[in-house]
N, C-alpha and C positions, 0 to 999 in steps of 0.2 A: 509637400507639393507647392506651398505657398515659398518656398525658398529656391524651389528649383525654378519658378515663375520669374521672380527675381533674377535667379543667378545669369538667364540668355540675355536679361537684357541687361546688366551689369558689364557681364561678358563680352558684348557686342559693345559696349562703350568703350571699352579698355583697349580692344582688339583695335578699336579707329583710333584712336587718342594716340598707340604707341607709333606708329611709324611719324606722326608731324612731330613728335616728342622728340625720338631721336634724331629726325634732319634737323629741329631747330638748334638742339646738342652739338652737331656735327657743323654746321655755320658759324655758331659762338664759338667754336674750338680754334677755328681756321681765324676769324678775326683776331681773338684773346690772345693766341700765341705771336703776334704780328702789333698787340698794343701797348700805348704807353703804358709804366705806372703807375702815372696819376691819374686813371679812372677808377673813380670813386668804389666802383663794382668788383674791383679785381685786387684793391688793397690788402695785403694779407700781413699781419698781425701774427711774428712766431710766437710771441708766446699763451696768445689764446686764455687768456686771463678770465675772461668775457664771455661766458657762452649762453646761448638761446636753442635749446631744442625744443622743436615743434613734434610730436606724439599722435598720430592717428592711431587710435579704437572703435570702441564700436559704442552705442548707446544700447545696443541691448544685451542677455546674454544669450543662454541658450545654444551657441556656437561652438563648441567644443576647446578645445585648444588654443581658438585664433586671440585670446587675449592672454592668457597665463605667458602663452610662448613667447608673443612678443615682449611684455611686460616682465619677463625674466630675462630674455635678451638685451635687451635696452637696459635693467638694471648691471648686468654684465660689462657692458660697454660703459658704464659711467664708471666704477668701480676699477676698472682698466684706464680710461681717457681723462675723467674728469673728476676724478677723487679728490685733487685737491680744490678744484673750481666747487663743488658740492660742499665740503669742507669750510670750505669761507664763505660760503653763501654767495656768491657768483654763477654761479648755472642756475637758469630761468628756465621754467618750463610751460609749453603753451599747451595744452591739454584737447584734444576734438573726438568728441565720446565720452557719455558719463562714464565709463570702464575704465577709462586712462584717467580721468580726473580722482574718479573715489581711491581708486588705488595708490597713487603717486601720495596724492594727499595725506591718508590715511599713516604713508609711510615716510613722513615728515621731508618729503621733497618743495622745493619751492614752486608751486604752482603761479607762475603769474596771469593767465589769463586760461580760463575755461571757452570751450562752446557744446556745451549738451542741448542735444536733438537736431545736430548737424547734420542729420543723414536722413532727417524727417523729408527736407526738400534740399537733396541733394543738387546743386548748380554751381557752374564754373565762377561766377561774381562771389558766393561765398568761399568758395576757395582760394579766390585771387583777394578776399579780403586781408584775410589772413595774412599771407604772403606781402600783401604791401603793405602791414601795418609791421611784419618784422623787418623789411627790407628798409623802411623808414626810420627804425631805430638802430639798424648798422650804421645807417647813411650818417646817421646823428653821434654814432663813436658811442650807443649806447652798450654794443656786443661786439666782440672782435671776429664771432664767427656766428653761423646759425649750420644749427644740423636737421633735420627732418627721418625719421623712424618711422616704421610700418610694412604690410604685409606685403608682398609683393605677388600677386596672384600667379601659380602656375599650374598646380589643374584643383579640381572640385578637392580632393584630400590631402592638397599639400600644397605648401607656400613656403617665400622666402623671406628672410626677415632681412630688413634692408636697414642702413642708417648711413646716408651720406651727408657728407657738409654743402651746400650748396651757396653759403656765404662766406667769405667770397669765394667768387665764380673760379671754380678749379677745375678744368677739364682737362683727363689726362689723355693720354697720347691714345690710347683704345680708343674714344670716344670721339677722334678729329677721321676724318677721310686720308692716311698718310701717303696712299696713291698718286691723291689730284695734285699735278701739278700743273695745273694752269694756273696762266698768270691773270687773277681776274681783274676788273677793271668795275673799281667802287665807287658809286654815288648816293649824296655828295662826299662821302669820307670815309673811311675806315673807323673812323671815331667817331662820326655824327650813328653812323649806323649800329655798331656796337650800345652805344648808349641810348638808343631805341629800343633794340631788337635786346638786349639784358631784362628789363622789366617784365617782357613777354616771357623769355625763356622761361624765368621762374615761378611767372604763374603757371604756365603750361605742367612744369614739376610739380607744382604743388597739386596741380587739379590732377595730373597722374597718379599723383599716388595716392588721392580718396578715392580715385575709381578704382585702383588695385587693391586698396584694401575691404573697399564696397563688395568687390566680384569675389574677396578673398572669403571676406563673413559669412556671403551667399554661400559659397561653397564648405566652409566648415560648418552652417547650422542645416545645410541639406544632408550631409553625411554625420552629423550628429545627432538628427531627426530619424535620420533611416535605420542609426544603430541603435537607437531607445526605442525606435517602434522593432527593431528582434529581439531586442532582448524584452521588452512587454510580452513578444507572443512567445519567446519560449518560455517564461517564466507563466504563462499560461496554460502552456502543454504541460512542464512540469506540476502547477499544480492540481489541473484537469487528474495528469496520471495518480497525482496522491488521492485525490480526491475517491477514484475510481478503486484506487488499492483500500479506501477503509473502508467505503458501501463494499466490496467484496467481502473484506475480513466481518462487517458487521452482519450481511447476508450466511457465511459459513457458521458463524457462533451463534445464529440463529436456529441453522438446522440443527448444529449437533446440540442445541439444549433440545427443541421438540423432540428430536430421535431418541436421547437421552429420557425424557420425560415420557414419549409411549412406551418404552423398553421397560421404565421402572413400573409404569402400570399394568403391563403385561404380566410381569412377573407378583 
């Protein structure tokens, strides 16, 4: 009950969050594709030497599946992407949830920065922390890339597991309006704008996807709450029914020793 409380208003956050997400996506697509190279946000580095993945979990457990699954997923993906980054000890990882922290950890991954009990007061300035403390250190040629992993809410029993790169800014052709062709007319620049309107974007990403994987939690410890309280009552019924089958059998072995016992004194 207490997570299904949770889940409407998680739910209704995510619900308002996605449509300014995707026009903000859809704006940076159309400027990106139309900018120079030399903005700092859009440098891309083939061989990715460097990498920072940011890990949304949860701090508590009790939720079913929503941490195994991601947390095998994500190990999946490094194992594929970044074996030999992991290998040399180049892939950093920023950890948001004791879940993601203990586990990572435990399995000798490089943790560089924790936040457990991020979800205690969950707010957009903690999110956009985060986000401008790693965008500060691409800026800085500290990462050649940063990726972001987590649940991606899509109903109460299920979820997607998501990992995209978002440093640098790579918007592919799905994600721009390939329709509009109007010719717009920008002030003051196409370059002054972009390089405002980048910093928003990815906080706006990042805060997306703690509310997705916020609304996600809610919804796998409602449906893991509701499947432990059936399997309580039927493992109640069943043992109700044992219960009931030996006070019978110790009621029947009662009679037939009295029956037994007047018959023998009859006789």
């Amino acid at each position: 009950m207490v997570a299904a409380a949770r889940l409407k208003k998680a739910q209704d956050r995510v619900v308002a969050t996605r449509p300014y997400a995707s026009a903000i996506t859809r704006v940076i697509g159309k400027l990106a594709s139309e900018a120079s190279s030399d903005n700092p946000y859009l440098r891309n580095n083939p061989s990715h030497d460097r990498v920072l993945l940011i890990i949304v979990g949860s701090d508590r457990g009790l939720c079913g599946g929503f941490n195994t699954n991601l947390f095998r997923f994500i190990e999946d993906r490094i194992r594929d992407q970044f074996s030999e980054q992991q290998k040399n000890g180049t892939l950093d990882l920023v950890c948001i949830g004791r879940k993601s922290f203990d586990h990572f950890r435990k399995r000798g991954y490089k943790v560089k920065r924790s936040h457990i009990g991020f979800f205690d007061k969950l707010n957009f300035d903690a999110a956009a922390s985060v986000m401008r403390t790693a965008t500060a250190e691409f800026l800085n040629g500290e990462y050649d890339a940063v990726h972001l992993a987590f649940n991606e809410f899509k109903s109460v029993i299920s979820q997607n597991r998501i990992m995209n790169q978002i440093l640098p800014v790579n918007v592919s052709e799905n994600d721009t309006d390939v329709s509009d062709d109007i010719d717009y007319i920008f002030e003051p620049s196409k370059k002054a704008i972009l390089e405002s309107i980048i910093p928003l974007h990815l906080n706006t990403q990042m805060w997306k996807a703690v509310l997705e994987s916020n609304a996600s939690e809610q919804g796998s410890r409602m449906a893991a709450m509701d499947n432990a309280t059936e399997n309580a009552s039927e493992i109640m019924r069943q043992l109700k029914l044992k219960y009931n089958q030996a006070r019978q059998a110790a009621i029947t072995t009662e009679i037939s020793e009295i029956v037994s016992g007047a018959e023998a004194l009859s006789n």
